[in-house]
Structure formats: structure tokens, C-alpha cells
C-alpha positions in Angstrom: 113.3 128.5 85.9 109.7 127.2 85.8 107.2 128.0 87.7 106.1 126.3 90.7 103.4 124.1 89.6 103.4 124.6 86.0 104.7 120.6 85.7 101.4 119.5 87.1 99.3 122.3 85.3 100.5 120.9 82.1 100.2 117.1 83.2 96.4 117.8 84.1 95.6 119.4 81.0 97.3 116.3 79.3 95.5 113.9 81.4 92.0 116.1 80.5 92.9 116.0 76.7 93.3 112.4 77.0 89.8 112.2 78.5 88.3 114.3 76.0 89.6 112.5 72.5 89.2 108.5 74.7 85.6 109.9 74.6 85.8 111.0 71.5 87.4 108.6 69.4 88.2 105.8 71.7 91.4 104.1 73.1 92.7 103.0 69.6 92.4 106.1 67.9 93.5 108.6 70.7 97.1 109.2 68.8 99.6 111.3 70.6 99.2 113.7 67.9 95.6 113.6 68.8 96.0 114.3 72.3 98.7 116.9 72.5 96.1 119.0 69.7 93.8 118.9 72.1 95.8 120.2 74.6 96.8 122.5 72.4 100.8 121.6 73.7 103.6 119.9 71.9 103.4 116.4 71.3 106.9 115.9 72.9 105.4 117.1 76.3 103.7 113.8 76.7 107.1 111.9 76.4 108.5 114.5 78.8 106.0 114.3 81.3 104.9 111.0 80.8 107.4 109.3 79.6 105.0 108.1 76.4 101.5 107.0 75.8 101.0 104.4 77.4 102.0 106.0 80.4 99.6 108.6 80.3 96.8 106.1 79.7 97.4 104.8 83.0 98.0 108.2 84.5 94.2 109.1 83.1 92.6 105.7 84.9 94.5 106.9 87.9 92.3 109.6 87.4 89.1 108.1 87.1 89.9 106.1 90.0 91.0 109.6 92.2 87.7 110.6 91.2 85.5 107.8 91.9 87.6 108.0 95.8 87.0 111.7 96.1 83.2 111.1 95.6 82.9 108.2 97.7 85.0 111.1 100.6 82.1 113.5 99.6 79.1 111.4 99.8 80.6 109.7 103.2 81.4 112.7 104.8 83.1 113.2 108.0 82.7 109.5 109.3 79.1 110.5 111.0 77.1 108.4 108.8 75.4 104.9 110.2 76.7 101.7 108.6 73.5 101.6 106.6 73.5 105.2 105.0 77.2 104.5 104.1 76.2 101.7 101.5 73.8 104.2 100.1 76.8 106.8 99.9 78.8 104.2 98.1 76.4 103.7 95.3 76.1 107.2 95.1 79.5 107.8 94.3 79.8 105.3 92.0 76.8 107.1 89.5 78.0 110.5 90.6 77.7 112.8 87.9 81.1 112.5 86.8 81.1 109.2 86.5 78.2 109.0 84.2 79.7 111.7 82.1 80.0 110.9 78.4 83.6 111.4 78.4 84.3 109.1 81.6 81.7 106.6 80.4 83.5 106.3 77.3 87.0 106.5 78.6 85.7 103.4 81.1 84.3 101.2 78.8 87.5 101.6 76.6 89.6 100.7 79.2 88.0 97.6 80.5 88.0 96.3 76.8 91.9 97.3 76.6 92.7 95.6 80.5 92.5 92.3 79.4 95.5 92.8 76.8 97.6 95.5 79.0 98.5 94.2 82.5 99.3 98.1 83.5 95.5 98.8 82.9 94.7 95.6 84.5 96.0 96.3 87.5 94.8 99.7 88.4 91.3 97.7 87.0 92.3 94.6 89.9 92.9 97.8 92.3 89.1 99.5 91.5 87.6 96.1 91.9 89.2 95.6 95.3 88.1 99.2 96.8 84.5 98.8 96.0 84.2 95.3 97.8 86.7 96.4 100.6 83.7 99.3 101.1 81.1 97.5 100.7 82.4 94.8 103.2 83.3 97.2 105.7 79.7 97.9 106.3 78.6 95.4 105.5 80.7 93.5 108.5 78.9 95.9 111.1 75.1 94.8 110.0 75.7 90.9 109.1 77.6 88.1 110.0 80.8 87.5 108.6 80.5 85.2 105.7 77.1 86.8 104.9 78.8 90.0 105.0 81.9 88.9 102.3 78.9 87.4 100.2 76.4 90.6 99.9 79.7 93.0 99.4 80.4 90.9 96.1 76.9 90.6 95.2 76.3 94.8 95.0 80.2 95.2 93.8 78.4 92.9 91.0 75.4 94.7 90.9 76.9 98.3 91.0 79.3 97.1 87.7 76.5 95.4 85.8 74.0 98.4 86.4 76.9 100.8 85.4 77.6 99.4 81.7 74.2 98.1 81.3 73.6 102.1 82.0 76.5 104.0 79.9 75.2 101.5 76.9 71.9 102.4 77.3 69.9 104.8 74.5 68.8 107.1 77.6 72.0 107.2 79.8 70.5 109.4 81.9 67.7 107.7 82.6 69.5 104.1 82.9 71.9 106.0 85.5 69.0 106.5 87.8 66.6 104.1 87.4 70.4 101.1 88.2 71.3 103.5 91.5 67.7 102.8 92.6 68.1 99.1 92.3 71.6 98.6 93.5 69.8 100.7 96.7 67.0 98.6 96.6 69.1 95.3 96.4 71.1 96.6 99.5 67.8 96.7 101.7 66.4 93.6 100.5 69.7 91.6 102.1 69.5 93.9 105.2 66.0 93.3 105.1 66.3 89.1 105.1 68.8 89.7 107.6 66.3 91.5 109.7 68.6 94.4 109.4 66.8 98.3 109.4 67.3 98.8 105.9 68.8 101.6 104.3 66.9 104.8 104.1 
């Protein structure tokens, strides 16, 4: 019999391998073959655990998007933090480290040019796009008025995408990382601030 927890050993080392040759080589030329290598497994354990490529594609943005909702947990903490300080946490965990990784940068950007041809990838896209503005609104409700509220969430969801690609295509990623958190902040306590809100600090 297998071990207890060897399945989802496997499936995360399949889902990091994935990761690793998206970044790499990008969507198109990440090849079962490819992947499994990199694994250093058979390339019928992707069909077995995955049922197939395409499958584990999707099962790698679930990833991403696992990781981007574990960060926004971390930088929120335990519920303690004042409306304002949580809009600062939710930019944060959007340019946490991870996500400005090479290999998640690259695996994003890949799959936002592949989720307008594959309604699987669209969706889970449809799903990250709703999350951000439900957070942002959700604090954004407790500072400003209602309407004002719905219309400054999809502003910084905006702002927080564009900054994000302007960054991970940027010659100094690093740099472009820091210098678009700093503005998305800065945009934040600008509405607050016309809203004569305390702004974020």
C-alpha cells in the first residue's frame, strides 16, 4: 500500500516542476516530457494524478492563487488590524516575495496570455480578479461611502495589476516591485485623503 501522503507529495513536486520549466520555457513549451524530467518522475504520473496537462496547468494557478491567499492571511493577521492598515496588508501580499519571483512572474504572465483562449484558466483568472476587489471593498466600505467605496476598490484592483506587469516586465524587477507597492500605497491615501479619511500609515 502507499504511504499516507505520498499522493500529495508527488502532486506538489509535479505542481513545482510545472512552475519551474513555465518559468523557464513558458506555457507552450512546458511539454509533459518536460515537466515530469524536472520532477525527476514518470511522465505517466501526471496523467495519473492529474488526469493530463491541462489539468495540471490549472492545478499550478490554483497554486499561485493559494499563495497569493496565504499571504494576504499573513500580512492581515489575526483580524486586529484597522480598516486602513488592512489595504496596506493587501498590497503587500500581492508584491510579496513570492509573487515577484521569477518563476511566479513568468508562470503569471504566461497564464494571463493563455486565459483568453482556455475558459479553465479564465475562470480561476475571473476568480483572482474577484478576491482582490471583494478585499479591497471590504475596507474600503468601513472608511467611505458606498458607491465611493465600490469605485476606489476597482481603481487599486487596477492599479495593483497594472503596477504588477508594468513591474515583472521591467529591466530591474526588483526595483519596479517596490518603487509600484509604494504607489498603489500612496494611491490608497490620496482617496482616503479626499475623503477626509486618516490615511494609511
Amino acid at each position: 500500500m502507499p504511504k499516507v501522503g505520498v499522493q500529495e507529495e508527488r502532486r506538489r513536486q509535479l505542481i513545482e516542476a510545472t512552475l519551474e520549466v513555465v518559468g523557464e520555457l513558458g506555457l507552450q513549451s512546458a511539454t509533459i516530457g518536460a515537466i515530469s524530467r524536472t520532477a525527476g518522475m514518470s511522465s505517466g504520473l501526471i496523467s495519473h494524478y492529474f488526469g493530463g496537462k491541462q489539468a495540471l496547468i490549472e492545478a499550478t494557478l490554483r497554486q499561485l492563487l493559494e499563495e497569493l491567499k496565504l499571504a494576504l492571511i499573513e500580512h492581515t493577521g489575526a483580524g486586529t488590524l484597522t480598516p486602513q492598515q488592512r489595504l496596506v496588508a493587501i498590497v503587500e501580499a500581492n508584491f510579496s516575495d513570492f509573487q515577484r519571483s521569477t518563476a511566479a512572474t513568468r508562470t503569471w504572465l504566461s497564464f494571463w496570455a493563455r486565459a483568453m483562449h482556455e475558459p479553465g484558466l479564465a475562470r480561476l483568472q475571473h476568480i483572482n480578479n474577484r478576491r482582490l476587489y471583494s478585499n479591497l471593498c471590504y475596507s474600503f466600505r468601513q472608511l467611505l461611502p458606498v458607491e465611493a467605496a465600490r469605485s476606489a476598490a476597482k481603481q487599486t484592483a487596477a492599479l495593483i495589476d497594472g503596477f504588477w506587469l508594468r513591474s515583472a516586465l521591467w529591466p530591474d524587477q526588483e526595483e519596479g516591485f517596490r518603487e509600484s507597492e509604494k504607489l498603489c500605497q500612496a494611491f490608497i491615501n490620496d482617496i482616503l485623503t479626499q475623503h477626509g479619511v486618516e490615511p494609511c500609515h
